[in-house]
N, C-alpha and C positions, 0 to 999 in steps of 0.2 A: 504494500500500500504506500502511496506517497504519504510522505512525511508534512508536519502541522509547517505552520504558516513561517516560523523560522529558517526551515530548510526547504525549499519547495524544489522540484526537482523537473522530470519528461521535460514538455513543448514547453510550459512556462516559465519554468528555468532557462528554459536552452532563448526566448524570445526577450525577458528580460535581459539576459546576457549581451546577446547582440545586438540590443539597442543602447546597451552603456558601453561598447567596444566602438558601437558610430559615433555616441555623444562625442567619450571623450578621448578619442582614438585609441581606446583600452584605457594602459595605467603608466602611470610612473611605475619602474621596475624596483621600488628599493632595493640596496645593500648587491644589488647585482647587474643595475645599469646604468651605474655612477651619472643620474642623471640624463638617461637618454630615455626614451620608450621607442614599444614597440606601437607601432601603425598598425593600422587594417591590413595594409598590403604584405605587412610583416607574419600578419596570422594567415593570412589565407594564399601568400605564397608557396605555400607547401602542399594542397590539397590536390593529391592528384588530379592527371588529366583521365576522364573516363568514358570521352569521347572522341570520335574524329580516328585518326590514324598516327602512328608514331614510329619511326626504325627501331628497331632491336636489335644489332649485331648480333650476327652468329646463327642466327636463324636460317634453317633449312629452308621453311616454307610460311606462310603468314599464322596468325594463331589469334585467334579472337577470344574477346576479356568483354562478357555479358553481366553486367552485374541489374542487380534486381532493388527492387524500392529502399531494404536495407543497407546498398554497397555492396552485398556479399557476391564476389566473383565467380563467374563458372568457366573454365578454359575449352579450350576447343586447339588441339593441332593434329599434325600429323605424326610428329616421330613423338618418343620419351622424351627428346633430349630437349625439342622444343617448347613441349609441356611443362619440365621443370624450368628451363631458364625464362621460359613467363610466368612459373610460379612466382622463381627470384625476384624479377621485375615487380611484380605486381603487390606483390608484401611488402617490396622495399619501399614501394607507393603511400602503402597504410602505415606501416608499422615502421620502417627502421632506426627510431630512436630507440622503440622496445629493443629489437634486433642487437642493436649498438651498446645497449646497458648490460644486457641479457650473454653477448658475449666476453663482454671487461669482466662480468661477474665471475662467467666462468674460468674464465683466466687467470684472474687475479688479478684483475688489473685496470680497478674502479679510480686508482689515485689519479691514476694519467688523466681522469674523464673530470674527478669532482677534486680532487686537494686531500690534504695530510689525513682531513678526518674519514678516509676508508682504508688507514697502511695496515691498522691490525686485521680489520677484514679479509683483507688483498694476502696479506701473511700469514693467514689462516686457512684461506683459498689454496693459495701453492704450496702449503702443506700436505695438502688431502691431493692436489695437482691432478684434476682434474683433466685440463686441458692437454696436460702432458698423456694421462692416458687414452683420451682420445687421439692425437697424432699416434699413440702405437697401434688402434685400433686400425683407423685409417690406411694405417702402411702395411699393416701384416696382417688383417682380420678380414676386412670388406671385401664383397666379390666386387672384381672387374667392371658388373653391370652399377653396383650402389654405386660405385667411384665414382664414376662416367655421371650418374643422376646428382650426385654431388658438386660436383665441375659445373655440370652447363647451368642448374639452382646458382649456382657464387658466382659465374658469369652474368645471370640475369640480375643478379643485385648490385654487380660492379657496373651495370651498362646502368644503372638506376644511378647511381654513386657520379660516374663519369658527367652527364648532363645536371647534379643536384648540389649544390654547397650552402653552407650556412643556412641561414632562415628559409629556403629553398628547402631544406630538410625536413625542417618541424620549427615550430617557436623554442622547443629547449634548446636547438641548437643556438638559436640568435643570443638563448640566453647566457649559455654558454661562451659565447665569443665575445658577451659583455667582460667576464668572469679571467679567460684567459684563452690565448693562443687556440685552439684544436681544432684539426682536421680529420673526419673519419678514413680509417685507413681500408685497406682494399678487405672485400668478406672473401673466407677462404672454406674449403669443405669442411678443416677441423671445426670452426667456429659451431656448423651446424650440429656436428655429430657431439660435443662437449654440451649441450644445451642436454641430452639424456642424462649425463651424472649433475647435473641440478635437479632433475625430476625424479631423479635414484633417491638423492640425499631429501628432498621433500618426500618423499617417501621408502625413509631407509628401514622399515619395523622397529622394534623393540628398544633399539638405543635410549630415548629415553629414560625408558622404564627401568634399564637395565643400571644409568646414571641415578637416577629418583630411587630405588631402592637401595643403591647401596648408597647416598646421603642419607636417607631415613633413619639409621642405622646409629646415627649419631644421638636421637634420643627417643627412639623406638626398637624394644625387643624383637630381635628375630620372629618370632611368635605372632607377633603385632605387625609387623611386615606383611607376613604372609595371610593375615586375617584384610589387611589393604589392598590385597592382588590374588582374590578368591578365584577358583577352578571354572575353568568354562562350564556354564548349565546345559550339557546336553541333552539332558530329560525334557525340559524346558525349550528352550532354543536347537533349533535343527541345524544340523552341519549343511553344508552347500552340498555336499554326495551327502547321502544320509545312509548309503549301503552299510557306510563302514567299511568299507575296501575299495579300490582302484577298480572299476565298473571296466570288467573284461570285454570288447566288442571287437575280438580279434577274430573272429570270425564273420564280420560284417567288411573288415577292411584288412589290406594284404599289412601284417606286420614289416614287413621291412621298410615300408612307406613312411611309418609313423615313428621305429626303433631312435633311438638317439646314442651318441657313444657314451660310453658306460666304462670309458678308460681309467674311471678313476674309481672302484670297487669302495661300496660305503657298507659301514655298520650300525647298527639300530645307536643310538645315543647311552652311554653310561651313565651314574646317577650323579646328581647335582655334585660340583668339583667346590673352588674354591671360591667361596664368598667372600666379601669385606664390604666395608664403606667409605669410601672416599669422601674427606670432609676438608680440607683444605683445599688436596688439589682439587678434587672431583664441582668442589662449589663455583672453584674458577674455570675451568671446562664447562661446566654446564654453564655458567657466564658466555663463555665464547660461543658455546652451541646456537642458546638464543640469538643472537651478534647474527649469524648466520641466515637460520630461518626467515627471520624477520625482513629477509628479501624475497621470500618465497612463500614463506605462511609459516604459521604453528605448528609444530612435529608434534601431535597428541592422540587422543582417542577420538576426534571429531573428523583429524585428517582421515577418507577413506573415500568412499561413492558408494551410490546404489546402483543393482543393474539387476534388472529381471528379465527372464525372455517366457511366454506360454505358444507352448502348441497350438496348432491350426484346430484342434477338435474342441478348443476351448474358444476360438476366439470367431466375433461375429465375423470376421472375411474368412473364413479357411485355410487361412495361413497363418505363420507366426506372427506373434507384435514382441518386437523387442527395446525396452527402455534402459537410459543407461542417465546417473548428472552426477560426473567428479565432483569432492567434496576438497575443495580448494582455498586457499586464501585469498579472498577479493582482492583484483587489481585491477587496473586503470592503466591501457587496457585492458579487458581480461585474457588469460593465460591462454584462452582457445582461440582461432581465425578458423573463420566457417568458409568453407570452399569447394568447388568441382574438379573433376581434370578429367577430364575425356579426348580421348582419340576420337578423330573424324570417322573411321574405319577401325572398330576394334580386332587386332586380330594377334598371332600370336607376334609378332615387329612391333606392335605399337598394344600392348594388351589392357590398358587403363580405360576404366568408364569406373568413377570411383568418386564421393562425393562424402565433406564431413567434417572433424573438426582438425588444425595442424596447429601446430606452434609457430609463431611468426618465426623465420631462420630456419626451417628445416624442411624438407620437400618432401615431398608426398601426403597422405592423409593418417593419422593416427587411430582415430576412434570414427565409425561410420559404416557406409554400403556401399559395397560395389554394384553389379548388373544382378548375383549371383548370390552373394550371401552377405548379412551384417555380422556386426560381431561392436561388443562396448568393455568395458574394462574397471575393473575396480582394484583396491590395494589388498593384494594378498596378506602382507604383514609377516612376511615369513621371517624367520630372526635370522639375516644375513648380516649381520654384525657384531664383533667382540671386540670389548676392551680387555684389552693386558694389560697387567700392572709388571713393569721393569724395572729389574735392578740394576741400575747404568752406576757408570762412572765416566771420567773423560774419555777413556778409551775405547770402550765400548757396553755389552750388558752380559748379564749371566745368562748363559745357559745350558741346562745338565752338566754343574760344573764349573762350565769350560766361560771364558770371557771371550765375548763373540765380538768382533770392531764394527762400528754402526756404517750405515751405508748411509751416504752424506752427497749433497747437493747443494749449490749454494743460487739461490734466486736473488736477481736485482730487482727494487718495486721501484717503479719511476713515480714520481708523484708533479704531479700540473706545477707550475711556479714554484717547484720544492723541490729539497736535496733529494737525491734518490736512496733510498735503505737497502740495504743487501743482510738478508738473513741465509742461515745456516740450514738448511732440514737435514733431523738425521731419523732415518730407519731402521727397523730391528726382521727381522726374520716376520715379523708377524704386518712388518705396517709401520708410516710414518708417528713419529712421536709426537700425537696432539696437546700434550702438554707443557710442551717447548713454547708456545703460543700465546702465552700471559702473561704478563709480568709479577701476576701473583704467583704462581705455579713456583716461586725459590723453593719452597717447603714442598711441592710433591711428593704425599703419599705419606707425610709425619702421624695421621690419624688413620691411618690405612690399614685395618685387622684382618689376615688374610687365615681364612679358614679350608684346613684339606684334612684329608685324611690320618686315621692315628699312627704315630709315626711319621709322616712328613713336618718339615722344620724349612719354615721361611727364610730368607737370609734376613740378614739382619738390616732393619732400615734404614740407618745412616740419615743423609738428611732427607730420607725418602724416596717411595717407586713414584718412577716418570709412568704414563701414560702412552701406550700404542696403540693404534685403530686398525682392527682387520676387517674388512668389507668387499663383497665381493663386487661395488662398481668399481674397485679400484685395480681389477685385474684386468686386462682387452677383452673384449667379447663383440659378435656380432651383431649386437640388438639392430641396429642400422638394418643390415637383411632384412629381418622382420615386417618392418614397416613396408618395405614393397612388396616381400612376400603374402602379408594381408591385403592387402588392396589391390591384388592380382588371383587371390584363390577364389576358388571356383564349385567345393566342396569341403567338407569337412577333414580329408584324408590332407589336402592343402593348406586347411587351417592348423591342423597339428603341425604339420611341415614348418609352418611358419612361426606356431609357437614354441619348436624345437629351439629357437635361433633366438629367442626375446627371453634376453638373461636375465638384466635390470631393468627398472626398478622388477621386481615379483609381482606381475598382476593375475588378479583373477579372469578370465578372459570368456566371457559367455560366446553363444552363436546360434545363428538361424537363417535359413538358406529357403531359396523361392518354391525349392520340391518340398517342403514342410519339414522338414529336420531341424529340430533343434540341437545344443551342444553347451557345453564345459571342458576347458581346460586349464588346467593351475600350472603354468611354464616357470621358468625361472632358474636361476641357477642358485642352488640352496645349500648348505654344506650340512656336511654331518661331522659330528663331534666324538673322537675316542671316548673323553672322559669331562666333562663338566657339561650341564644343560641351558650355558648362553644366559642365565638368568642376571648373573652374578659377573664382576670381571676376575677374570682367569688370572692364574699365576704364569707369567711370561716365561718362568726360569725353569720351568718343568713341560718337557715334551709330551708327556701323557695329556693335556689341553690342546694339543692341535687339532685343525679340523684335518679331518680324515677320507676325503673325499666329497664328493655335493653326489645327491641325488640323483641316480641316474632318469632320465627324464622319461623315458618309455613305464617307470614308475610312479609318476606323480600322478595323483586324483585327476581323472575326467571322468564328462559322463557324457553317453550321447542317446537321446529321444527313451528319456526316463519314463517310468509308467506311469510316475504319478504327474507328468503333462507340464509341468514346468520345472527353470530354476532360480534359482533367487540367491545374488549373492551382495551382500552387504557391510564385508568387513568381518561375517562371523567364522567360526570352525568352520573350517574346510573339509572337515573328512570325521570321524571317528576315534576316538580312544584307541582301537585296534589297531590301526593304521601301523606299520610298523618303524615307520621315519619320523622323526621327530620335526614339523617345520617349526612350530613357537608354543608359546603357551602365553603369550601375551594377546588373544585375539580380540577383536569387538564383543562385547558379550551379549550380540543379536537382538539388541532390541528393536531394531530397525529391520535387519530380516525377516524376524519372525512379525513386525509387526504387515510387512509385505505379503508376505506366507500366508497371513490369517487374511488378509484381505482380498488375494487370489482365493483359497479355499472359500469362502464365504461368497463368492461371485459363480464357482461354478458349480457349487453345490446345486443339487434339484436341477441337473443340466441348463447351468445359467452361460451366456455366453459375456465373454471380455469383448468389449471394443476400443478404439484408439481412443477415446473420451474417458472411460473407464483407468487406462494405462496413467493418461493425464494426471485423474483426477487424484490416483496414488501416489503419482509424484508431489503431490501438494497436503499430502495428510498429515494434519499438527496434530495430533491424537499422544500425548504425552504417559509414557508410561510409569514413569513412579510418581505422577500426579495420581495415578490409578492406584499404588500401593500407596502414598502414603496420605492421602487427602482423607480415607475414612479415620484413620487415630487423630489427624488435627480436628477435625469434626466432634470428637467425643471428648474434647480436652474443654472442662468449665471454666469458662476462661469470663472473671469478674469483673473487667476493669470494658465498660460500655465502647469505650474508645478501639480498643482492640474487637471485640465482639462485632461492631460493625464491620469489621474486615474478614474476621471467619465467617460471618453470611453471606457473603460473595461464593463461597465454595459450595455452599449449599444447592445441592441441584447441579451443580457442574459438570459436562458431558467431559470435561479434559483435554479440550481441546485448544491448543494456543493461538486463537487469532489474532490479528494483532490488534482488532478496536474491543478483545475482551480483557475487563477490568481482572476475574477471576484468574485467568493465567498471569495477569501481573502479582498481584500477591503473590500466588501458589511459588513462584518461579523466587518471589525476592522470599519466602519462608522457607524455601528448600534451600536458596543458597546461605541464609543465618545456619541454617540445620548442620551443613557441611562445616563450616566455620566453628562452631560452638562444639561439636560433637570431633570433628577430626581437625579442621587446618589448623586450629591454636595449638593443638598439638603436637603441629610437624615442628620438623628444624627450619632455621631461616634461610637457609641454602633452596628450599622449596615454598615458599611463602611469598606473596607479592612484595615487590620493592617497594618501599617506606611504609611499611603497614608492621608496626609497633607494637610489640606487647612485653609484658613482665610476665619472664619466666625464673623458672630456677634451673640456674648454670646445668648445659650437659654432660661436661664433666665432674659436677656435685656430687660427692658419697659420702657427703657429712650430715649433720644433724638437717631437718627441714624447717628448722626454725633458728634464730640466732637469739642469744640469751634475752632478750626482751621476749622471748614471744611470738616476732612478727614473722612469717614468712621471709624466709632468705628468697629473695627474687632480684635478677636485673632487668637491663631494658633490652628489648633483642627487634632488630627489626631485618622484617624481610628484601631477600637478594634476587627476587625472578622475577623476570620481565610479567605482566599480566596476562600478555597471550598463554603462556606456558607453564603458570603457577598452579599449583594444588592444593586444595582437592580442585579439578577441573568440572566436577558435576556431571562427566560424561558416562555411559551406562555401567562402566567398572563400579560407580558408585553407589549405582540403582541397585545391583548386586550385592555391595557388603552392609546398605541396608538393608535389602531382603531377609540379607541372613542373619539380623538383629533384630530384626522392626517387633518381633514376639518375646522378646527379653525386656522388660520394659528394665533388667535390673545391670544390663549388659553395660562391663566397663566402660566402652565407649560415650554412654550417654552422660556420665558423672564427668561436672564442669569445677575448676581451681576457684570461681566465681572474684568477684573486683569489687573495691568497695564497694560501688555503687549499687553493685547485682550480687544475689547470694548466688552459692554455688547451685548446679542442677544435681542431683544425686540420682533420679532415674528419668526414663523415656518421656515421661507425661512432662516432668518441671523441664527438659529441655524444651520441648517442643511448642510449653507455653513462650520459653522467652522468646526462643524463633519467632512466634508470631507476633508478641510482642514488638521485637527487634525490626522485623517489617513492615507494621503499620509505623515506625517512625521512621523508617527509611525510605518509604514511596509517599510519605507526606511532606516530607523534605523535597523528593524528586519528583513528586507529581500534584501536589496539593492535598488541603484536607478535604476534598468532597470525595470519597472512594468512588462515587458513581462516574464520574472524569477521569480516573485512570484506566489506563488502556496498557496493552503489552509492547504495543507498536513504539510508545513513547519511551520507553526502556531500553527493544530491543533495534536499534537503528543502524542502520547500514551506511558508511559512509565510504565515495570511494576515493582513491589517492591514488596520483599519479606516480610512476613510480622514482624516487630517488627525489625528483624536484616538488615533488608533489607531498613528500612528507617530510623533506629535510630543507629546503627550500624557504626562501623569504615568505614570509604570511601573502604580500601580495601576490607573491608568484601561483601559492597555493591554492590562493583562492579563485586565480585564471586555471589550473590546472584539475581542481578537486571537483566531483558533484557529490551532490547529496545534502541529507539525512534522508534514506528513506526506512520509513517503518514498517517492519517483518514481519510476518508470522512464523510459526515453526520454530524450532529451538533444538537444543541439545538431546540427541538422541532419537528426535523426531523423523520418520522417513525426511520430511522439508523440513534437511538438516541446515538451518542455520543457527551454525551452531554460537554457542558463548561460551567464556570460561566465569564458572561461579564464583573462583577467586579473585577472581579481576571485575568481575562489573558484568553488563549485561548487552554490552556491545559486539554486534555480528566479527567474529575473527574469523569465520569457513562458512562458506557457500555452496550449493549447489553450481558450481562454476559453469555450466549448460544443463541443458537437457533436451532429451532426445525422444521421439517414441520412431521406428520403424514399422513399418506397415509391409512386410514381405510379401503380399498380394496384389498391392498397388503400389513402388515405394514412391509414385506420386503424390501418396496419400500421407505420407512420413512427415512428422511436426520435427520442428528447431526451435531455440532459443539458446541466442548468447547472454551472457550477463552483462556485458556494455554492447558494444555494436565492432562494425568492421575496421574502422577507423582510429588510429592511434593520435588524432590531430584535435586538438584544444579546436570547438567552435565549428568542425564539420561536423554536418548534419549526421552523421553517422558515429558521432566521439561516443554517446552511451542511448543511444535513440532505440533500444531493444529491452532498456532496465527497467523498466516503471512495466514491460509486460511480463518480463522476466518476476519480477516483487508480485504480480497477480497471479503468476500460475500460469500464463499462457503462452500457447506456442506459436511460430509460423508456420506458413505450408512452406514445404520444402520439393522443389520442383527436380528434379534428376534428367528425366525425357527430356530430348532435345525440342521437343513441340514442347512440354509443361516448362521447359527453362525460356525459351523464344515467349512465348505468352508473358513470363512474367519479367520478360526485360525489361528496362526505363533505359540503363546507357549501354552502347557498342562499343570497345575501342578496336581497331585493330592493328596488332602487331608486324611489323614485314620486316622483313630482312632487310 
């Protein structure tokens, strides 16, 4: 929903705007155009030409660029090579500031772009060197045909590059040129293929979890941990395969089709290895981590997607409908480009008729349909990540033994108008040492309790274990393949083919084909572990923790045309207890699958049929789940004080569902986040607890009296280190969980509060849960006034979007030319219309449904889109976010494929010639 009268947004926004850019020819630039401004002609010198005719060197033959009422492009050539280097072209049109950012990022090498303040970023970057693994991919990994598709995409954006400079570019560029010297330098293949370990690392599983649990540790029992990070409910919640084993359909398709190499023989997982907690250095790490994400989104339990496909015998056309909307971190623009690419003559020369969403810099289509079959993607989560804890010295670090000499590299960071830094990376057998990358990190590893088995004996700490990263995007692989191999198959025996080859990030990969076939496969390149279970970080000096091979892949979960007619995959278990490889044990705990699952079952029960409206309408269900657990015990709670009681009859009658103009989900939402707070975040460490958010506690390492000779409470003041995107308890459905499995203790430790002058303490469930309500009616009267019948959830939960880099770090004026919004959400945490929040931090949108899709495999005429901004990466073209205000309602566009349903819905031509 659009947002109240302070933040107005869509047409109204977008025509206020441009009638203060004619006033007053925009603005003064402070602090970045030492007094100059930009012009009209400065904003809209950069908006593509999308009409008329234009040369393209290198072009075989002409290729036409039909874009539709939204901007979004459909190509048309003859060869591949044509097709991508008018992809190049044409993104570079829209996007290539995004493109420009998006590769410095990946590089490391934002300082050249913005100044000093990105050098620990940038050193953090070429730490993990990314970019570096991508050039080995490129050079040793990609077939002959990727390369070739890679070349003529970075020629189409260099002939973009060649006729475009300065404000020609974009307005950040102009603003940039205010700021210092820069020139964009030529785009090259690696730049595209380095853009995947950014989307690895936004979606690298467990890591977190793996940092958050062993900082807990600092003043939470072992015991109490593991009561924080409860067993997946599979009684409850259905796995994505629900056989419980690898669904054998080897007899439907020739095994050797589908086999993968298996060169590297794996065994089931050993039992939990070596624990600890990292609290020094681990607090500064996870300091950096954040530093990180926060150019990509939040690493949490909200990052994930939805994706469900149903059989034709369910659904009103007789074909599959298949839905798919990544759960991403709002950006500006957003992280997806909606697009076509067809060959004039599909055939096996030119095999492309393929439509959907790409990443701006990278060629081909990632999520979407070709002629033949769809396929959408969600986050596996598999746990491809460990940290080691090392015993280094100058020389090098232990292992079994022996002093092993680090493998060392040294990177120069250029920075804009500034000296340039040259750091040191050193690595150990398992991965670069990401704890070299902080200047708190001197103390690495001084609180660091490393627990193994009896008889094994740590070495000794000295001034502490350094930190190394083993991941498997940091090894080459040929995800690259994949991408054309999907958007080229033709059936399912091709779909496996192709998810053979798509190593990183681990997606879950549904599919649905025009003959009625539906599909699953979990690809990936996954490791298995001798001896510890990924939970905890490993003992670096001991070879019994390596990983032991990955997964051979002709063994991972698929399933194909299930009996019970669909699949539904949403972040939850993938497979079974049985299963006999271990992928994680940190999964989604399905409340958004299953909440999918019930609402398919409930549609085709009594032979009901699904239609594309139907698929729609469940991508939009705010139907909140531990509103439904835990609204009946706030209801039963005699709560005296008239002031609060009017806010518990808001609940009363409540279907649970979060819209954003109802009053009911805003309470519900501000009592469940006090509930988290009062019952667990005050009692995490401050290493996990929002930055500047304060409390008196008693010291973690205290094992004296709890009181000092007067009496009072021995407490200090302790305030929290985590950024709010990424702080905890995050309220996400891990949470729904470990109150499940409280919620009927009213006597259960957890509910008992240290209570503050002001407040006494809570000693069981019912006195916590008063204050929580309490605590809430004085915080949305604060935030939203005292008439509870005017508060709404939309007003809480608001979406704001930001441009990237200039748009959040950027002069206020700049901001305010580059940002839109407030708009107000429905939907919330854990809800399928996951936008999500973190409860520690507030109530503002951090992850989005970043698109959504429904496919229509009977007509894919009939197949709806929606971006979450629009095609256009340019401040004031009609197309900057002209898709968001339908996107915030739920609704979709027609999405045209046929060369007659694409011609019908042209508005511009351009076309390309050699």
């Amino acid at each position: 929903m659009p947002a109240n009268k302070n933040g107005p947004s869509g047409k109204k926004k977008g025509r206020r705007a441009r009638l203060i850019v004619i006033a007053v020819v925009l603005l003064l630039v402070g602090g970045v155009g030492y007094g100059s401004y930009w012009s009209i002609s400065t904003v809209r010198a950069s908006f593509p030409e999308t009409t008329g005719s234009l040369q393209l060197k290198g072009l075989s033959g002409p290729v036409q660029v039909k874009r539709d009422g939204y901007g979004i492009p459909q190509l048309y050539a003859n060869t591949p090579e044509d097709l991508f280097r008018a992809q190049g072209y044409v993104q570079a049109q829209d996007r290539f500031w995004e493109m420009d950012v998006r590769r410095h990022m990946t590089a490391g090498r934002l300082s050249e772009m913005f100044g000093s303040g990105q050098v620990e970023t940038d050193a953090f970057l070429r730490t993990l060197g990314w970019h570096r693994v991508a050039k080995q991919e490129y050079d040793t990994k990609l077939s002959p045909a990727t390369k070739k598709y890679l070349r003529a995409y970075a020629d189409g954006v260099n002939a973009y590059l060649a006729d475009h400079k300065g404000k020609e570019l974009s307005v950040e560029y102009a603003a940039l040129e205010f700021e210092h010297d820069y020139t964009p330098e030529k785009w090259t293949p690696v730049d595209s293929v380095a853009w995947l370990k950014a989307m690895a690392w936004d979606l690298r599983g467990n890591m977190q979890d793996e940092v958050d649990r062993a900082l807990a540790s600092s003043r939470l029992k072992p015991e109490e941990i593991e009561e924080l990070y409860p067993s997946y409910p599979y009684g409850r919640n259905k796995p994505i395969v629900d056989s419980g084993a690898v669904n054998d359909i080897t007899k439907a398709f020739d095994p050797k089709a589908t086999a993968t190499d298996t060169s590297a023989d794996s065994t089931a997982n050993g039992v939990a290895g070596a624990t600890g907690g990292f609290q020094t250095q681990l607090s500064s790490l996870s300091k950096t981590l954040d530093d990180i994400p926060a150019l990509l989104g939040p690493n949490g339990t909200g990052i994930g997607s939805n994706s469900w496909v149903v059989a034709g015998r369910y659904t009103t056309t007789g074909k599959p409908l298949l839905a798919n909307d990544p759960h991403l971190a709002p950006q500006l623009p957003s992280v997806w480009y909606q697009m076509g690419l067809h060959c004039n003559q599909v055939s096996s020369a030119c095999p492309y008729d393929v439509a959907g969403y790409t990443f701006s810099g990278m060629p081909g289509v990632v999520i979407g349909h070709n002629q033949d079959i769809a396929w959408g993607m969600t986050n596996l989560g598999a746990d491809v990540t460990d940290l080691y804890l090392e015993k280094v010295t100058d020389e090098g670090y232990l292992y079994d033994g022996k002093q092993i000499p680090f493998k060392t590299r040294e990177e120069t960071i250029k920075v804009a108008d500034g000296k340039s830094r040259t750091i040191t990376v050193r690595s150990t057998r398992h991965g670069p040492i990401v704890s070299d990358r902080d200047d708190e990190l001197g103390d690495v590893g001084k609180s660091a309790p490393v627990g193994s088995e009896v008889g094994d004996v740590a070495p000794d700490r000295g001034d502490g274990y350094a930190v190394s990263l083993r991941w498997t995007a940091l090894d080459p692989s040929n995800t690259m393949d994949a991408v054309f191999e999907l958007n080229t198959a033709k059936n399912f025996t091709d779909f496996r083919k192709a998810a053979r080859d798509f190593a990183v990030p681990s997606q879950n990969l549904i599919y649905a084909d025009t003959k009625n076939h539906i599909g699953y496969q979990a690809p990936g390149k996954i490791p298995t572990r001798a001896k510890g279970d990924g939970r905890y970080p490993a003992p670096g000096w001991d070879s019994r923790y390596e990983w032991n091979g990955y997964i051979p892949q002709a063994e991972l979960p698929w399933d194909y045309d299930p009996k019970r007619g669909y699949i539904v995959t949403a972040n939850q278990a993938v497979i079974g207890k049985d299963y006999k490889y271990k992928l994680t044990d940190d999964w989604g705990y399905g409340a958004r699958s299953q909440r999918i699952t019930d609402l398919i079952e409930s549609k085709i029960k009594d032979n009901g049929k699904i239609s594309t409206d139907d698929m729609q309408s469940m991508q939009m269900d705010n139907s909140s789940e531990i509103a439904e657990l835990l609204t009946p015990y706030l209801l039963k709670i005699d709560v005296k004080s008239d002031y609060v009681r009017g806010a518990q009859k808001l609940l009363e009658g409540w279907d649970y569902t979060q819209d954003s103009d109802s009053p009911a989900a805003a309470y519900f939402n501000a009592v469940y986040r006090n509930v988290l707070m009062l019952a667990f975040g005050n009692k995490l460490p401050k290493e996990l607890r929002v930055k500047g958010q304060c409390l008196r506690v008693r010291p973690a390492d205290d094992s004296g009296p709890a009181e000092d000779l007067d009496g009072n409470a021995r407490l200090v003041r302790e305030c929290g280190q985590r950024d709010a995107a990424s702080a905890q308890p995050d309220g996400g459905d891990r949470w729904y969980e470990i109150i499940r499995k409280i919620i009927k203790d009213p006597k259960n430790k957890w509910w008992k509060t240290t209570g503050t002058r002001l407040e006494p303490a809570a000693t069981n469930r019912d006195e916590l849960l008063a204050e929580a309500m309490k605590d809430a009616r004085s915080e949305l009267t604060a935030k939203l006034g005292k008439d509870i019948n005017s508060w709404s959830w939309g007003r809480l939960h608001q979406l704001t979007l930001k441009n990237q880099t200039l748009g959040t770090e950027g002069p206020g004026v700049v901001q305010w030319l580059l940002n839109r919004g407030p708009w107000n959400l429905s939907g919330g945490e854990g809800a399928v219309n996951a936008t999500g929040w973190n409860a520690a931090g507030g109530y503002g949108v951090t992850w989005v449904p970043s698109m959504r899709m429904v496919v229509n495999l009977d007509n894919l005429d009939k197949s709806r889109w929606i971006n979450l901004t629009g095609a256009s990466g340019h401040a004031y073209n009609a197309h900057y976010t002209d898709q968001t205000e339908k996107w915030a309602k739920g609704e979709l566009l027609p999405w045209s494929f046929s060369k007659s349903a694409v011609e019908k819905s042209t508005d511009d031509a351009l076309a390309l010639t050699p």
